[in-house]
BAFISE-678238 format. One record per residue: y, x, z of N, C-alpha, C, CB in turn; residue in three letters. Coordinates in steps of 0.1 Angstrom, whole numbers, plus 2048, in hexadecimal, padded with zeros to 3 digits. Glycine has a CB too. Example, Ala and Ser with C-alpha at 12.3 -4.5 7.8 and 13.67 -1.06 7.14 Angstrom:
2
7C788484E7D387B84E7DF88484E7D387185AAla
7EA8808477F588984780088184F7FA88D839Ser
This chain:
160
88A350E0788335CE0287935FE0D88D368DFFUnk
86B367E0585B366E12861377E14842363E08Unk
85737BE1B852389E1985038DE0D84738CE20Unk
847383E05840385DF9847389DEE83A378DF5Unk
853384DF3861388DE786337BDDF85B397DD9Unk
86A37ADD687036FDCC863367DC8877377DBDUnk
864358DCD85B353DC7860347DBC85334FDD0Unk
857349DAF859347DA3852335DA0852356D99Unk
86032FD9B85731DD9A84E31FD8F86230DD96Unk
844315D9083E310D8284A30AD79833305D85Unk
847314D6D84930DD60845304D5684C312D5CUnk
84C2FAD5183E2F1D4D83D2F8D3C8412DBD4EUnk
8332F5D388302FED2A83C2F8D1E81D2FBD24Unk
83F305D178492F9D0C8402F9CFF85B2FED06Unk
8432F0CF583F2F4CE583F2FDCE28452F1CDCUnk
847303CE184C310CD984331CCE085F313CDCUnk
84231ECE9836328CF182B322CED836329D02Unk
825319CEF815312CE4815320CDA8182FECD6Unk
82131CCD582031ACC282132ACC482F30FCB4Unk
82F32FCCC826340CC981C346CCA829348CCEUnk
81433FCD9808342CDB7FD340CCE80533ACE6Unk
803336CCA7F2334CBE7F833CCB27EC31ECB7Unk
80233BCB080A349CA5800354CA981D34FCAAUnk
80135ACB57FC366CB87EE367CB9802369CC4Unk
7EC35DCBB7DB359CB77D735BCAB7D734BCB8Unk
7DD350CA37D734EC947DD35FC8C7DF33CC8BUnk
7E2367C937E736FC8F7DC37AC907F2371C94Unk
7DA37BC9B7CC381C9E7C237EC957C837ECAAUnk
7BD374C9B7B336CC8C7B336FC807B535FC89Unk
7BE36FC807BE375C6D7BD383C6C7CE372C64Unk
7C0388C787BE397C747AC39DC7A7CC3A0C7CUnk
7A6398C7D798396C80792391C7779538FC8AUnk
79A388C6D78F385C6179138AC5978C37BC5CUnk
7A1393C557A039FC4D7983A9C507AA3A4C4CUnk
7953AEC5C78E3B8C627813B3C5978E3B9C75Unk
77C3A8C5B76B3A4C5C7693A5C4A766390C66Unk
7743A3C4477439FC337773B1C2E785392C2DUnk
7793B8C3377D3C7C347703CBC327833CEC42Unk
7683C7C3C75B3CEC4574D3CAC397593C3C58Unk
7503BDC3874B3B4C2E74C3BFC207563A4C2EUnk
7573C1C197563C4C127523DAC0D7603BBC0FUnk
7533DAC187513E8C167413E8C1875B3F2C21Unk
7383E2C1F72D3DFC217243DBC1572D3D8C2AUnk
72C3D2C097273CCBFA72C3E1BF37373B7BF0Unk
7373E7BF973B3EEBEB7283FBBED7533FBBEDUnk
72B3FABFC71B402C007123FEBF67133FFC10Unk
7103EFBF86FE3EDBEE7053EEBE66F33DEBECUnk
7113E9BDF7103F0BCF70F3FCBD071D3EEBC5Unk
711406BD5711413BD570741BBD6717417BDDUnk
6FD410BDE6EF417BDE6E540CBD56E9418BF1Unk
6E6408BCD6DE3FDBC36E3409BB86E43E9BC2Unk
6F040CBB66F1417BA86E8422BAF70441DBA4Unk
6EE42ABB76E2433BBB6D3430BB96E3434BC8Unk
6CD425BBD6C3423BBA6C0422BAD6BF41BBBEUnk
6CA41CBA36C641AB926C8428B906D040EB87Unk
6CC431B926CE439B8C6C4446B8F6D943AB8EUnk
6BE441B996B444BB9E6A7448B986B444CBAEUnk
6A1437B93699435B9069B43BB80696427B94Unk
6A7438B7B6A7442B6C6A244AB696B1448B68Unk
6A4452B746A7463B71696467B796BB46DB7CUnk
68E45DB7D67F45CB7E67B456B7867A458B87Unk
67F454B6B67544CB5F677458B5667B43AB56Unk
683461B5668646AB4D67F471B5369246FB49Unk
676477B5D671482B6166147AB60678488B71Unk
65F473B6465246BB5B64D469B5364F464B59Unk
654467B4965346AB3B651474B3565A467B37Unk
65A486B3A655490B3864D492B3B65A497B39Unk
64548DB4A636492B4F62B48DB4763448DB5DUnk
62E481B3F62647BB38622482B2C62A471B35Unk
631488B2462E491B1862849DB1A638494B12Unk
62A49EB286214ADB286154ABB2D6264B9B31Unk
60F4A0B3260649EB345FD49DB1E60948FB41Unk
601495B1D603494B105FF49FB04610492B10Unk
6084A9B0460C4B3AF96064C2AFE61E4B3AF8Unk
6054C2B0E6044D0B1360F4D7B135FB4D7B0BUnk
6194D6B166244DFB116244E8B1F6354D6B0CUnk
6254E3B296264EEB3361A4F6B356284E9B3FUnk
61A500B3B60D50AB43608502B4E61251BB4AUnk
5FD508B525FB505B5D601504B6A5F5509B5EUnk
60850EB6A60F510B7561850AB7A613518B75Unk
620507B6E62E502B666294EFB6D62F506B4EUnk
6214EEB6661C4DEB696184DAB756114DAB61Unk
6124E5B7D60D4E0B8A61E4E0B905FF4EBB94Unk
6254ECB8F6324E7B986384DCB9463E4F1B99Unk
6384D7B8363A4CAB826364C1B8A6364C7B78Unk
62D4C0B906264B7B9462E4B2BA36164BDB96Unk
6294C2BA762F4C3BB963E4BDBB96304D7BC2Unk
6474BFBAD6514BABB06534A8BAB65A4C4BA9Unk
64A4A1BA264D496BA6646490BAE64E491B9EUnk
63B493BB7631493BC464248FBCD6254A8BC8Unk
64949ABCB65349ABDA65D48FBD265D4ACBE0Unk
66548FBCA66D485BC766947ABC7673486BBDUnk
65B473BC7654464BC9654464BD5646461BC4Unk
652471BDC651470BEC662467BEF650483BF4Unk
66946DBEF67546ABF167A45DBEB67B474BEDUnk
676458BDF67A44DBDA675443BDF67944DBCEUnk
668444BE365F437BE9667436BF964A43CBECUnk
66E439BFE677436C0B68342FC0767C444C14Unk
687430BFA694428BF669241DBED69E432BEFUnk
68741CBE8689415BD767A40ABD9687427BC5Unk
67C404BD666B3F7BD56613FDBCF66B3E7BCBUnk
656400BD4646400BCB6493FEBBE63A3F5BCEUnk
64C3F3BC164C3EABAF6543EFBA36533D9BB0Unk
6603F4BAB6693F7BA0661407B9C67B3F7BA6Unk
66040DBA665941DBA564E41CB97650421BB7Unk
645411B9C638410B9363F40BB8962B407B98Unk
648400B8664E3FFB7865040AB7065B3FAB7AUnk
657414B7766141EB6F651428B6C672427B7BUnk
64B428B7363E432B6D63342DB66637438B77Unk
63541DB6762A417B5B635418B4C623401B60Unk
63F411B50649413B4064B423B3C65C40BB42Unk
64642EB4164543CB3F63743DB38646445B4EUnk
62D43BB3E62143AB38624434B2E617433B3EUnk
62342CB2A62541FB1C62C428B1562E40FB1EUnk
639430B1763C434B0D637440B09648433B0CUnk
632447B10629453B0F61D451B05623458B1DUnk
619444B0660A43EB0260E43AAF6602431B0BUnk
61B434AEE61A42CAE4616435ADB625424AE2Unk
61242DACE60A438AC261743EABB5FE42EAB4Unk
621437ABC62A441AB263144DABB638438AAAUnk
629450AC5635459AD1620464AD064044AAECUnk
61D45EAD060B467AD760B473ACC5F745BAD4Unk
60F471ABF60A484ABA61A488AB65FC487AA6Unk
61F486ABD62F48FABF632498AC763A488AC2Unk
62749EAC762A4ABACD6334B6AC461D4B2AD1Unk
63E4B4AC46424BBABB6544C2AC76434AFAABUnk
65A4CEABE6614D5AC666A4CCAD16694DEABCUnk
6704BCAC66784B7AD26704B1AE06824ADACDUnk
6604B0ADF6584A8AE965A4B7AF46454A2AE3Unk
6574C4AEF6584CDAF36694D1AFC6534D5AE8Unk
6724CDAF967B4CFAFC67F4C4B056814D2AF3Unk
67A4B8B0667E4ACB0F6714B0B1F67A499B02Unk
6654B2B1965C4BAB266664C3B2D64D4C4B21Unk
66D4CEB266724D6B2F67B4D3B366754E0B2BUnk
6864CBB306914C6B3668C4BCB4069A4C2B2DUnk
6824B6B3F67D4A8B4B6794B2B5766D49BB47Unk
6704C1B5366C4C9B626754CEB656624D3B63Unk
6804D3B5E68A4D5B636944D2B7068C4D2B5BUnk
6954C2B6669B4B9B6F6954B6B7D69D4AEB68Unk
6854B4B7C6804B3B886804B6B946794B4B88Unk
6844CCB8E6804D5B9668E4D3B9F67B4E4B8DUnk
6994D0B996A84D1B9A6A74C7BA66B34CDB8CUnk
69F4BABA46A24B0BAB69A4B1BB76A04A5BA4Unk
6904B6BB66884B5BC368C4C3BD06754B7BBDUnk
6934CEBC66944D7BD06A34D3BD66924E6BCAUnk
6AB4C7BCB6B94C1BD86AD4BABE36C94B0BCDUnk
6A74B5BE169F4A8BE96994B5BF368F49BBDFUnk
6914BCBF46884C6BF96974CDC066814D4BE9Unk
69E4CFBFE6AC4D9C036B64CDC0F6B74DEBF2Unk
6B54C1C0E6B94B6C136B24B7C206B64AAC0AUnk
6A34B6C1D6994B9C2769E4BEC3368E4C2C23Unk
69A4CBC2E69D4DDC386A54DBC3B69F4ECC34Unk
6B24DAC376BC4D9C3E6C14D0C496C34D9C38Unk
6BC4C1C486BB4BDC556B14BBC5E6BF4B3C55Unk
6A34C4C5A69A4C8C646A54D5C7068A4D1C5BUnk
6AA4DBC636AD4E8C6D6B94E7C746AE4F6C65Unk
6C14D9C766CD4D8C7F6C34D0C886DD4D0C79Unk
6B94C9C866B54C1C936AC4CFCA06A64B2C8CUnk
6AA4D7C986A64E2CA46B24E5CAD6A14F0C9EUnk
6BF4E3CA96C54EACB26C84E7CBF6CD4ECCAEUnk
């Protein structure tokens, strides 16, 4: 015996310690590629999650296009009434053009046109054209002031 205290021989390696070692390995491993197949998949459920968001947001901007069209169309709103029409899909294009392709945007507002333009839709101004205008400014006004209100509210936590 040293100062050093008990000194310990080399042992020579057996099988069985390998095989736990790579047990403990491939154990690991597998749980790293569950981790990565986890990660993987919650990352696909996002774009699905945000591709519906997107289809559903281009919808509900063909439905508000389409009313801008009929009132463009029919006259049904005032002046007043129409210019805030306006300012509100002014801001919801604002906002959509950061999420959604040109292309698809200009899709959904040329197939709005077209159907605004076709001849069996052009002298229908009648109570339900009137009632689909209101409900599209409606909807606009609803939508842009969540979008507007989205805004402010995280302008006014970054001051703090």
């Amino acid at each position: 015996m040293s100062f050093l205290g008990p000194q310990k021989r080399a042992v020579e390696p057996r099988e069985e310690d390998a095989m736990k070692g790579i047990s403990r390995f491939g154990r690991s491993a597998w749980c790293a590629l569950a981790l990565l197949a986890g990660m993987a998949g919650t990352a696909a459920q996002a774009s699905q999650a945000r591709e519906q968001s997107d289809a559903d947001a281009l919808k509900r901007f063909g439905e508000v296009m389409l009313a801008k069209g009929r009132n463009e169309q029919c006259k049904v709103l005032d002046e007043s009434r129409t210019k805030q029409f306006d300012d509100d899909v002014a801001a919801i294009l604002k906002k959509l053009e950061k999420r959604v392709p040109a292309q698809q945007l200009l899709g959904v507002a040329l197939n709005a046109a077209v159907a605004t333009g076709a001849p069996e839709s052009a002298a229908n101004c009648d109570e339900a054209t009137r009632q689909a205008v209101e409900a599209g400014s409606e909807q606009a006004r609803g939508w842009a002031e969540e979008l507007r209100g989205r805004r402010s509210r995280g302008n006014s936590t970054q001051g703090k």
